[in-house]
N, C-alpha and C positions, 0 to 999 in steps of 0.2 A: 715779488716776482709775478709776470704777467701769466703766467698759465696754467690751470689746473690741471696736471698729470696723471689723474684718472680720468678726464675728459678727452683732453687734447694731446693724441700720441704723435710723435714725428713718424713721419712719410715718406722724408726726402733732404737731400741735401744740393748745395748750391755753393759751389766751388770757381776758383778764377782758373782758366783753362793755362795748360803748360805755358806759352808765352804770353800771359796775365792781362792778353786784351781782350778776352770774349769771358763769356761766362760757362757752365755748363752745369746740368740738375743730373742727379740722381736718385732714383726711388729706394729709399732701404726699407720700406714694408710696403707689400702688394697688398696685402688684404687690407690698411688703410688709404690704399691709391682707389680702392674702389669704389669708397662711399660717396655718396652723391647728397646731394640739398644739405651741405656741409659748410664750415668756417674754417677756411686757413690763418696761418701765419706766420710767416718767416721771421724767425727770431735769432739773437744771436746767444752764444755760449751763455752770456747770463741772464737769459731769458726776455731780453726788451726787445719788442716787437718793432720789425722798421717796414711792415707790411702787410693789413689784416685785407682779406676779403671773402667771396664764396666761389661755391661751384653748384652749379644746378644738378650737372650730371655726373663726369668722372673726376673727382680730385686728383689723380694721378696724372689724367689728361690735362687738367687748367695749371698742375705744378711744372709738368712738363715745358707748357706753351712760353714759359719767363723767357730762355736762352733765347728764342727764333724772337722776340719783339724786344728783348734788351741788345742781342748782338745785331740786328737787323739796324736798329738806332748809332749804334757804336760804330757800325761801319758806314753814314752816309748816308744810310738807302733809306728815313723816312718811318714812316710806322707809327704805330699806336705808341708809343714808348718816346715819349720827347727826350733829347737830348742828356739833357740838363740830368733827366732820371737814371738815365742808363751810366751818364758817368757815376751819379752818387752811389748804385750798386756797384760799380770798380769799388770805389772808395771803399765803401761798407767790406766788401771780401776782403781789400786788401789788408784794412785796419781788424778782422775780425778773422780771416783766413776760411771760416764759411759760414753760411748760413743754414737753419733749421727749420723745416715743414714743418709743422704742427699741424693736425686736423680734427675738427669735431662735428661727428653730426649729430645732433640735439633729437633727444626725442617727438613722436610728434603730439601735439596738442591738439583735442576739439575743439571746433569754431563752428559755427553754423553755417561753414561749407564742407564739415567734415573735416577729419585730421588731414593736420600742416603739423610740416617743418617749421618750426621759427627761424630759420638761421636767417633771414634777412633781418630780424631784428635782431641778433646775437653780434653780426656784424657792425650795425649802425652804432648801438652800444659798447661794444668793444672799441669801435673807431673816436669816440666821445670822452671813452676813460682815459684810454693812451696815446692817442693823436699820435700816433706813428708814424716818422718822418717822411714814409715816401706813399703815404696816402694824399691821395691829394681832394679828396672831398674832406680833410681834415681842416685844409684853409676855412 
């Protein structure tokens, strides 16, 4: 299983909306939407990751932002979110009925700039073990 359960609590979920063309997030814990220089990851019911990345500032904000660049893709209009992606999230909800936030923010570590987050390299790492299918710095 990809996630350590005392690390990484879910945050949120990601559901296919009533007429099963768009998508939409909801937050089930505020106090882990709030942590910031953090590592998500959308995972499905048995835990494989089809999505790792960060957030600098609100995780609840960056889980939030999926719907507005995957339904923005899905309807036409262009965006961050290439086509291609936004259909394989249909796919994924359809085939798994939702997806799961997970978050963690990592303690931080001395460096001779003073204490840091690692989660940039908790990501990179993560991204290297699982190659998770809708990373696409995993090509």
């Amino acid at each position: 299983m990809f996630l350590d359960r005392e690390r990484f609590k879910p945050a949120a979920e990601m559901r296919l909306s009533r007429d099963r063309s768009s998508i939409r997030v909801t937050i089930t814990d505020p106090k882990a939407c709030e942590l910031g220089e953090a590592v998500y990851a959308w995972i499905t019911a048995e835990g494989k990751p089809v999505r790792i990345g960060t957030c600098g500032a609100s995780a609840g904000k960056r889980l939030l932002s999926y719907p507005g660049y995957i339904n923005r893709s899905l309807a036409g209009r262009g965006g961050a979110t290439p086509k291609w992606e936004a259909l394989k999230w249909l796919s994924l909800l359809t085939e798994h009925g939702m997806l799961t936030a997970v978050v963690h923010q990592p303690e931080p570590t001395p460096t001779a700039a003073g204490l840091v987050r690692p989660y940039l390299d908790i990501e990179r790492q993560l991204i290297r073990q699982h190659r998770p299918l809708l990373n696409r710095s995993r090509r």
